[in-house]
C-alpha positions in Angstrom: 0.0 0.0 0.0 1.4 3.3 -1.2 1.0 6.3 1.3 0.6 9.7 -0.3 0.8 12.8 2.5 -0.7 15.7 1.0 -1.1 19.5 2.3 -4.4 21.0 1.6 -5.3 24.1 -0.3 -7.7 26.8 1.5 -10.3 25.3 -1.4 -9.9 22.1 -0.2 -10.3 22.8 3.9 -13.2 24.8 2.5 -14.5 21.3 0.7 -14.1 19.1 4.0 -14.3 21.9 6.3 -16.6 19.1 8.4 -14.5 16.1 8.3 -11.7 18.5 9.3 -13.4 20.3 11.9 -14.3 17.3 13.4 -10.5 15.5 13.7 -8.8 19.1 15.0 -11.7 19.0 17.9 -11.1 15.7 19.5 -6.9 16.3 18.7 -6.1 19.5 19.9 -3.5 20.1 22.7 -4.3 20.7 25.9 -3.9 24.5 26.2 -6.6 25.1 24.1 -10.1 26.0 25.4 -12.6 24.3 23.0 -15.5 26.4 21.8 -16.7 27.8 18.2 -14.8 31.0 18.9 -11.6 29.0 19.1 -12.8 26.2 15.9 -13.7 29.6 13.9 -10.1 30.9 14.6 -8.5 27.7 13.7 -10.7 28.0 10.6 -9.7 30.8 9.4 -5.4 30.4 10.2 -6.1 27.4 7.6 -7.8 29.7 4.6 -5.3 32.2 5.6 -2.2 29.6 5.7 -0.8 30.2 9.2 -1.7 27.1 9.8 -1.5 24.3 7.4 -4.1 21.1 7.0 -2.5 17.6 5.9 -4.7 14.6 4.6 -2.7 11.0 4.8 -4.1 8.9 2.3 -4.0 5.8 0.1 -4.8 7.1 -3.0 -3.8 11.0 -4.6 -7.6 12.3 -4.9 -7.8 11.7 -0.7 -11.0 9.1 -1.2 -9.1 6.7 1.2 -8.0 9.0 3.9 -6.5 7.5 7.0 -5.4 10.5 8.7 -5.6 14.6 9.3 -3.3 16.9 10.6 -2.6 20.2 10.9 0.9 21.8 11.0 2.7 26.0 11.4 5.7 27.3 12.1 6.3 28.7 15.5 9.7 30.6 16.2 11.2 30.8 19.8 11.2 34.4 20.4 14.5 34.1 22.5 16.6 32.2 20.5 14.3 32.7 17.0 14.9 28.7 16.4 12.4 28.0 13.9 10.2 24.8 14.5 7.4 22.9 12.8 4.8 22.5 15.2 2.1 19.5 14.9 -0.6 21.2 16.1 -3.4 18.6 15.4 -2.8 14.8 14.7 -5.6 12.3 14.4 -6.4 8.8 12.4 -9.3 8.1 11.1 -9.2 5.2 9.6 -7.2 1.7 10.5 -3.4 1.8 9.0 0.1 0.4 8.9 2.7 1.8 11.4 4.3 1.9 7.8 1.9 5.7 7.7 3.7 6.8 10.6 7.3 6.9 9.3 6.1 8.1 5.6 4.6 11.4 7.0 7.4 11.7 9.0 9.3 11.8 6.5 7.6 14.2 4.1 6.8 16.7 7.2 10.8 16.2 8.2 11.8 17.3 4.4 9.0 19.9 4.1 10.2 21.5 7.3 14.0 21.3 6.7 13.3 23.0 3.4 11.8 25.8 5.5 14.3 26.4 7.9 13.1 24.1 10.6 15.3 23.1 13.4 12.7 20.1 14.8 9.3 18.8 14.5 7.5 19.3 17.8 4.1 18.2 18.9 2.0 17.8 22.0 0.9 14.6 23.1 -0.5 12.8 26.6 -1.1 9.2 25.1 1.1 6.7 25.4 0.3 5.0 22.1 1.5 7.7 20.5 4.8 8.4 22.7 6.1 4.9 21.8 5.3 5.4 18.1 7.3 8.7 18.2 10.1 6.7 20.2 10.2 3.9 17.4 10.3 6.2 14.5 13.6 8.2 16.1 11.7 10.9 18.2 12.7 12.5 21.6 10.1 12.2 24.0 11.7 12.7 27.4 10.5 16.5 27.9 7.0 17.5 29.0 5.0 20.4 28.4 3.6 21.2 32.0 0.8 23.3 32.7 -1.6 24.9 35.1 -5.2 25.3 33.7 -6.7 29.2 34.7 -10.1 28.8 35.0 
């Protein structure tokens, strides 16, 4: 099975704007209060390409899509490192580990090509922590937190 990792156009969020919608609100990190205010944000940072959308897929017309995530560029402000943040990461359909390694590797080559030092993501489940660990990743920091209500 041939895995194809494609980055969206604002037409194309626009055409699966519900599928999409749906995969960023049960994947998004932590610090982010979920509401429409927020989704409607996130919305519009795709049509305006802050942030970018990513369909893995079997096929090139994205009919057998297995996974969705979203991706920008974030810069430490101290050190102006430039990093390619996974914002959003979620599967929706069942897949080779095989998917794992072949986005990384277009993601890693995207981001190199844009000046990126690492790929960094947020995530609490361990599923995902060993599957970053087997495919070369760092996981040993945390991102810690204190929720303001």
């Amino acid at each position: 099975m041939s895995i194809e990792l494609t980055k969206l156009t604002p037409e194309q969020v626009m055409e699966y704007w519900p599928q999409i919608r749906e995969c960023i609100e049960v994947s998004l990190p932590p610090l982010v209060r979920q509401n429409s205010k927020a989704l409607l944000r996130i919305q519009e940072s795709l049509l305006l390409r802050r942030l970018e959308c990513w369909i893995a897929s079997e096929t090139r017309d994205l009919t057998k899509s297995l996974g969705v995530a979203t991706t920008c560029f974030v810069t430490d402000e101290i050190s102006l490192t430039k990093n390619l943040l996974v914002y959003t990461a979620t599967t929706v359909a069942s897949h080779s580990q095989e998917m794992w390694g072949k986005c990384y590797e277009v993601l890693a080559k995207y981001a190199t090509s844009r000046g990126c030092k690492n790929i960094i993501a947020y995530s609490e489940l361990p599923e995902v922590i060993s599957l970053v660990e087997r495919i070369g990743g760092n996981c040993n920091w945390r991102i810690l937190y204190f929720p303001l209500d």
